[in-house]
N, C-alpha and C positions, 0 to 999 in steps of 0.2 A: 504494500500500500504506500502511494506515495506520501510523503511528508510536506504537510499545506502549510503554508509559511507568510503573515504578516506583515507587509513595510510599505511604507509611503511617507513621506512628509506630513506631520499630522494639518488636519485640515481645523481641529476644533482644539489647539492645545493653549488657547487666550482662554475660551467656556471654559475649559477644567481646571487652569489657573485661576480666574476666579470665581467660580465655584468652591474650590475648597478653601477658601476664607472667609465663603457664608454659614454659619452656624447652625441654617436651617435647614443646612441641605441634608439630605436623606445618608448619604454615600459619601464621607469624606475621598477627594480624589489626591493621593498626594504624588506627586513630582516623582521621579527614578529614575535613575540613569544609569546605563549598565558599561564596567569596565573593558574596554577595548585593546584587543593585541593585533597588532600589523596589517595588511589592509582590510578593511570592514565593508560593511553594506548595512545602511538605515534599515532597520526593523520594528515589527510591534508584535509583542508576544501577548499571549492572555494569562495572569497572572493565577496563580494557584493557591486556592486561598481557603480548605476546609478540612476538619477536624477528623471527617467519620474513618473508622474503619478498614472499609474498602478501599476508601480513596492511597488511605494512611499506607497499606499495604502496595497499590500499584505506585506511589511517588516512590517506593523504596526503589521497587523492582528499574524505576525510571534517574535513580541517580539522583534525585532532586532532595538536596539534604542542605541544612546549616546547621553552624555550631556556634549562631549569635540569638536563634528565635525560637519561640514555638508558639503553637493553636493552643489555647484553652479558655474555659469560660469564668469569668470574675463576676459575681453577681448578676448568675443567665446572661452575660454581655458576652460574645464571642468577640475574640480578638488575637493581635498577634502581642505577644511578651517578649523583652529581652531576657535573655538568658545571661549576660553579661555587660560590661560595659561598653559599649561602640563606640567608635571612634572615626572622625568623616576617612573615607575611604577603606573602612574595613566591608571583607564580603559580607554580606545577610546571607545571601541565599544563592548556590549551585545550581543553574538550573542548563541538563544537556538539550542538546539541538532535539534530539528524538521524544522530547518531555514537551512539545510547544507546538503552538498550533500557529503556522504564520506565512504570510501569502508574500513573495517577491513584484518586487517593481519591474513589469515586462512578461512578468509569467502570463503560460498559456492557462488557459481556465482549466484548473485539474478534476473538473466534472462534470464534463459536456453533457449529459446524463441528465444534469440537474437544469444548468440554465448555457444555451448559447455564447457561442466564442466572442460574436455581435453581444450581448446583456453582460459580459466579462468584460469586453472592451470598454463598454459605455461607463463603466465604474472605477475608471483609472482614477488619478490626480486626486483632489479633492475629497472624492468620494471611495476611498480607500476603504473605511469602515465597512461598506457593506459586503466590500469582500471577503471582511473579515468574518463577519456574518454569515455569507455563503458556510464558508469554511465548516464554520458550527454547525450549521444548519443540516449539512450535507452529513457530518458526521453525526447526528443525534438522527437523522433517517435509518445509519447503517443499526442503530440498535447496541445489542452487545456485540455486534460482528466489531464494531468500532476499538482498535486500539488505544483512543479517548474516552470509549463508554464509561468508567469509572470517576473522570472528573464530567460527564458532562453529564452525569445521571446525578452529581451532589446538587449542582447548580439551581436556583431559584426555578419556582415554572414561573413566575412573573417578577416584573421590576416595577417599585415605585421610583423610577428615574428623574430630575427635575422636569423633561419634556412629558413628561405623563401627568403634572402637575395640573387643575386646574387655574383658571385665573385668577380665582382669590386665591388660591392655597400661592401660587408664584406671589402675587401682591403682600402678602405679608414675609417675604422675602425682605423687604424694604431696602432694595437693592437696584438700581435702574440698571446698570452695564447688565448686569445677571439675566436680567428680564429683556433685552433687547436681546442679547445672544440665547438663549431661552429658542424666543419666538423665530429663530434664524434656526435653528435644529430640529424645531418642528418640522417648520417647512423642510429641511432637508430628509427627514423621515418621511414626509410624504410625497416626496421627487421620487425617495425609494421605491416604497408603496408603486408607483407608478410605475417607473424602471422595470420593477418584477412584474408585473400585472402580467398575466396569459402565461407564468412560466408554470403554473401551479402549485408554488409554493404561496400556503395563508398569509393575512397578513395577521395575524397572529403568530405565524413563527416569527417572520421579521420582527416581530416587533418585539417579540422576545430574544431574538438574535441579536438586535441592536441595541437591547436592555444590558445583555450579559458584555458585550463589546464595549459600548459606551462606559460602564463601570468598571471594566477589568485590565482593557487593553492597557498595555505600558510600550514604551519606544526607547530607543538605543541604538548602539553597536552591536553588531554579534556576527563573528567570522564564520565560515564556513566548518563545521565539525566543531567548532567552538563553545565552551559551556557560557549561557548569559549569567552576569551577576547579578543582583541586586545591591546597588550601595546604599549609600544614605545622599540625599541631595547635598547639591552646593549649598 
């Protein structure tokens, strides 16, 4: 099975900057940047982020380990913990190329199957996300056939994402940049919407697909065979 891979220049990386300075927001988004060794290629991986069991069992099997954090709950709050003191530029977290789900800049659409090489093309630049999206999407069709099946079976069946927000619920944001970029990512969820329309994917998956993406996605460096790290931001 091929390996679907992430990257673009982010199109929305001002909304998630601030965003995560509103207090209100559902989804703290924070910043991350991944350590780079000799020539690189911009990526966006989807970030791995749950406690259970199964999951627990195939991150092992997939390499993805630190020895600065872990998952546990502090008064029913799920969250991630230092395990020690960090320090800017220490790893958090080892995460191998085969652990990640992420789409290249140029790639052919790796599942014709699902949506046309034309509906692949149309979603370059800008609209990188919703390739990202594909990605998921295609893989949560394969079932457990999916060598992701285990993180993408933890995953939310819905997002309350700020673009899901009604317009009082954004209004008491008390935030105007927030609420203009807001109303700019709607609209681009319903470009999507449209873009897939006749591919016969719901827009219930989208729009689940671009819950889990919008809230997970992270960007960096990451070489070819290369493991991504997680640091601490600047």
């Amino acid at each position: 099975m091929r390996s679907t891979d992430l990257r673009r220049t982010s199109c929305s990386s001002t909304l998630r900057n601030r965003i995560k300075h509103s207090v209100h927001s559902l989804e703290l988004v924070k910043k991350t940047k991944l350590a780079r060794r000799g020539e690189s290629n911009t990526t966006r991986a989807i970030a791995v982020d749950t406690p259970s069991t199964t999951f627990s069992d195939w991150r092992d099997k997939k390499g993805i380990g630190s020895n600065a954090l872990k998952i546990e709950e502090i008064d029913n709050i799920r969250g991630t913990v230092a395990t020690r003191d960090i320090k800017k530029g220490d790893t958090l977290v080892e995460l191998p190329k085969k652990a990640t789900l992420f789409t290249a800049e140029g790639d052919k659409c790796p599942f014709p199957e699902l949506v046309s090489e034309k509906v692949w093309e149309s979603l370059e630049g800008d609209k990188w996300p919703a390739r990202v999206a594909l990605c998921l999407i295609n893989q949560r069709k394969l079932g457990a056939d999916s060598d992701f099946f285990p993180y993408i079976n933890q995953l939310p069946k819905d997002y309350a994402t700020l673009p899901t927000f009604t317009p009082g619920q954004l209004k008491q944001l008390q935030y105007p940049p927030v609420l203009q970029e807001v109303k700019d990512q709607q609209k681009f969820l319903e470009d999507v919407r449209k873009t897939l329309k006749g591919t016969g994917i719901s827009s219930k998956d989208i729009d689940w697909a671009m819950g889990a993406v919008l809230s997970r996605v992270f960007s960096g460096q990451l070489d070819p065979g290369l493991k991504a790290r997680y640091s601490p931001a600047d």
